[in-house]
C-alpha positions in Angstrom: 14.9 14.9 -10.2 14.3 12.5 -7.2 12.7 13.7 -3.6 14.5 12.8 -1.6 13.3 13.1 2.6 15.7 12.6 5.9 14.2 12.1 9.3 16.1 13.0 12.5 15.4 14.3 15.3 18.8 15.6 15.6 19.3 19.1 13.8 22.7 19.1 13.6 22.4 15.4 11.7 19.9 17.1 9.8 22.2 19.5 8.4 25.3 17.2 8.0 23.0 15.2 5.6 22.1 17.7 3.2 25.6 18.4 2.7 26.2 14.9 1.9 23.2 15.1 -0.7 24.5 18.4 -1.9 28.0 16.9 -2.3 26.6 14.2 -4.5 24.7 16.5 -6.8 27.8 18.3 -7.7 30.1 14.6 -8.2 27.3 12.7 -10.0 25.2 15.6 -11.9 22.1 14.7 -10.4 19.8 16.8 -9.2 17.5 16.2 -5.6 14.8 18.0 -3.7 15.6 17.7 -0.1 12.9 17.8 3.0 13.4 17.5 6.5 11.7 16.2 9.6 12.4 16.3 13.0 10.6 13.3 14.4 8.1 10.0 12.8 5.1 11.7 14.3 5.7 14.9 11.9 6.9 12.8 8.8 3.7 10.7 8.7 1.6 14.0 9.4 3.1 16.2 6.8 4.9 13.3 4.4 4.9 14.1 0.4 3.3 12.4 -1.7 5.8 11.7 -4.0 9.2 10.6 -2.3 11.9 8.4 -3.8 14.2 7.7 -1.2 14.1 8.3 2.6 16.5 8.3 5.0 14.8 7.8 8.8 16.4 8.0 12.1 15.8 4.9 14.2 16.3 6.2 17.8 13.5 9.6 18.1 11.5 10.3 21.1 8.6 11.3 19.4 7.5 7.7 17.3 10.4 6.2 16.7 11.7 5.0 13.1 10.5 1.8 12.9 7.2 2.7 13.9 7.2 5.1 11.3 8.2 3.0 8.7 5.2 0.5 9.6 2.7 3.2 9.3 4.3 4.1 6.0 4.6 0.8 4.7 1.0 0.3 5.2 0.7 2.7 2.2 3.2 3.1 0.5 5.6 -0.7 0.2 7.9 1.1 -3.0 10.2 4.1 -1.4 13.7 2.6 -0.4 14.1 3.4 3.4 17.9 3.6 4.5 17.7 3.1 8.7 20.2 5.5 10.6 21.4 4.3 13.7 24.2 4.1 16.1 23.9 0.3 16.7 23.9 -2.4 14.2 20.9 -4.4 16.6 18.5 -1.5 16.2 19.3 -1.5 12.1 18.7 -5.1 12.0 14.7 -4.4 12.9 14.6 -2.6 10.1 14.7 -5.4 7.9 11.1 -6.1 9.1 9.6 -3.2 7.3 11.6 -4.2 3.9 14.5 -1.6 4.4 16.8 -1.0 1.6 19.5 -0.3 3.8 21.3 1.1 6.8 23.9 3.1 7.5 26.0 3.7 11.3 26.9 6.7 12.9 28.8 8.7 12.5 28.4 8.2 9.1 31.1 8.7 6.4 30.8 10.3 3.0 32.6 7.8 1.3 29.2 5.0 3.0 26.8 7.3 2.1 28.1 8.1 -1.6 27.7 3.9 -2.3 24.1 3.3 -0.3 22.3 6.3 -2.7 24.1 5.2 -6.1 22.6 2.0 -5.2 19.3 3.5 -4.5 19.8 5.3 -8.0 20.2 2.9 -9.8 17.7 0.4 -8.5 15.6 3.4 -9.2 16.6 4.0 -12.6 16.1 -0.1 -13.4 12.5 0.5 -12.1 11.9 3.6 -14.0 12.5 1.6 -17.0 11.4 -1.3 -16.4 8.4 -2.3 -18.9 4.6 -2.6 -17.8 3.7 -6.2 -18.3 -0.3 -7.1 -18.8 -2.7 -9.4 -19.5 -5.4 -8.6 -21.7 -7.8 -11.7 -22.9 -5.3 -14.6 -22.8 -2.2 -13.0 -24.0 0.8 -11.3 -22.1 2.0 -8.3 -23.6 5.1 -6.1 -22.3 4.3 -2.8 -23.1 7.4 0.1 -23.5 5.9 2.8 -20.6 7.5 5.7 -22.7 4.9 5.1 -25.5 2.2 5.0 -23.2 0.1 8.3 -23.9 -2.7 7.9 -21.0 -4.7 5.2 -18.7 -8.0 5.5 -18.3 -10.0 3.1 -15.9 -13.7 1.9 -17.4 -15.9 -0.1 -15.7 -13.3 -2.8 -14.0 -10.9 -2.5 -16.8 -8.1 -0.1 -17.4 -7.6 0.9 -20.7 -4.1 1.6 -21.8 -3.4 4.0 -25.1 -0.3 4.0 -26.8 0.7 6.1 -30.4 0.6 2.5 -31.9 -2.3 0.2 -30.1 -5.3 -0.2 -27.0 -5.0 -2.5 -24.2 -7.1 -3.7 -22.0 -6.3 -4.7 -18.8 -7.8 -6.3 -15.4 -5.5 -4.8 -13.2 -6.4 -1.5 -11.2 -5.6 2.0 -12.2 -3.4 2.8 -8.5 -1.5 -0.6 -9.4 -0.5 0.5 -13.1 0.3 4.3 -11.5 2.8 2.3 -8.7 4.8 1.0 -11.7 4.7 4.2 -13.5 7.4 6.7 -13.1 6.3 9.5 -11.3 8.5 12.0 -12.7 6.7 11.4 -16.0 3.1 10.4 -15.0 0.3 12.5 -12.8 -2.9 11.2 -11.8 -4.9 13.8 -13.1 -8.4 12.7 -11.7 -9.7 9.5 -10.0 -10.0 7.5 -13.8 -6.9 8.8 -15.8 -3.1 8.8 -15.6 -1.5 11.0 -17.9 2.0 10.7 -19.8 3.2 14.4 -19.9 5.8 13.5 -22.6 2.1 14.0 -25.0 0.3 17.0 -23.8 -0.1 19.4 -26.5 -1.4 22.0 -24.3 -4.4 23.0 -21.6 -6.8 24.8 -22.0 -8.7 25.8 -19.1 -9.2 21.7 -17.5 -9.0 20.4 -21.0 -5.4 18.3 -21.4 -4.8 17.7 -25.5 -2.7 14.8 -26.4 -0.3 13.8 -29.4 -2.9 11.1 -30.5 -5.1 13.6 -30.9 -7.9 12.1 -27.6 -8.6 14.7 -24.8 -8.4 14.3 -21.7 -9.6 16.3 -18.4 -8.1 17.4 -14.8 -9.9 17.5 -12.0 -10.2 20.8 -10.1 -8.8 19.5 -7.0 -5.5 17.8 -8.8 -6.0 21.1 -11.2 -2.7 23.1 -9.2 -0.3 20.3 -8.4 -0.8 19.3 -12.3 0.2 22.5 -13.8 2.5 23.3 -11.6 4.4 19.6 -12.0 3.7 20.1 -15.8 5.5 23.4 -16.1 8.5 21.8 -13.8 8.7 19.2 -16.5 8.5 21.7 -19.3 11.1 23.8 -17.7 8.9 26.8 -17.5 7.3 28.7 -14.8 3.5 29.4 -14.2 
């Protein structure tokens, strides 16, 4: 599933766009969850966590897109923005804040279907894409899918697959960036957590296929199980 957000401060657009992402869902078997804001000011306010693509409106009277996208950026440099606009000048500052793409009103289905399988697959290519590290004075490219959890210790992180331990200099919120979020959670401030290897919970205990154990924190407690059960396909 990707998350997928549009910004517009026309309704109308709004609407027209979710039809577009619904159409594509249906061609390509893919499957999105779609929010909606009216205007930069409420996307930065209320913005998910967790979004893979966005498309933002350049022209709104309340903060405008590319001030958005600056405010974003100062956060978040990874989610492919795709400008809207009705001029081809005002897509071209968009460029500034690292913009995947743009597409011109009134937009076609036809444009929009080849801008997202772009995003896709670019997204896909990252999802896959291995996590490199030093540890000591070796480089080792490590497969993310056999990574069971993260843990941060000291200044090190401390990365556990089924087969070995690395350790690693880097920082914990750099390793999550290059971590596919559909598969890893944050589950407190020192551990990321592979849900391919949960075993089960019981109460804020996490039990992994390597047998280690693991724990959530109370705040993160909710949005875990409830993302965990999404990925297990049940319901809570």
């Amino acid at each position: 599933m990707f998350n997928i957000v549009v910004c517009d401060d026309e309704k109308k657009f709004r609407e027209k766009m979710k039809c577009y992402i619904q159409r594509y869902q249906e061609r390509h078997d893919v499957w999105f969850c779609i929010r909606e804001f009216a205007d930069g000011n409420e996307l930065i306010n209320k913005m998910p966590k967790e979004i893979d693509i966005l498309f933002l409106d350049i022209k709104m009277e309340v903060m405008d897109g590319i001030k958005a996208a600056k405010k974003i950026r100062s956060f978040n440099e990874w989610t492919p923005i795709v400008f809207l606009t009705s001029a081809v000048e005002y897509a071209l500052e968009g460029y500034k804040v690292d913009a995947f793409d743009y597409l011109i009103k009134p937009i076609s289905y036809e444009k929009f279907d080849v801008v997202l399988s772009k995003i896709l697959k670019k997204i896909s290519i990252n999802r896959n894409k291995p996590l490199m590290i030093k540890s000591n004075d070796t480089w080792y490219r490590i497969n993310t899918s056999e990574i069971v959890f993260v843990e941060m210790l000291r200044r090190h992180c401390i990365i556990h697959t089924m087969y070995e331990t690395y350790v690693s200099t880097k920082r914990l919120k750099d390793i999550e960036s290059e971590l596919d979020q559909d598969n890893f959670f944050r589950c407190n401030s020192g551990y990321i957590v592979n849900f391919d290897y949960i075993e089960k919970i019981v109460q804020s205990d996490i039990y992994l296929s390597n047998e280690d154990v693991i724990t959530v924190s109370r705040p993160k407690k909710k949005m875990f199980i409830t993302k965990l059960m999404e990925y297990w396909g049940g319901e809570m």
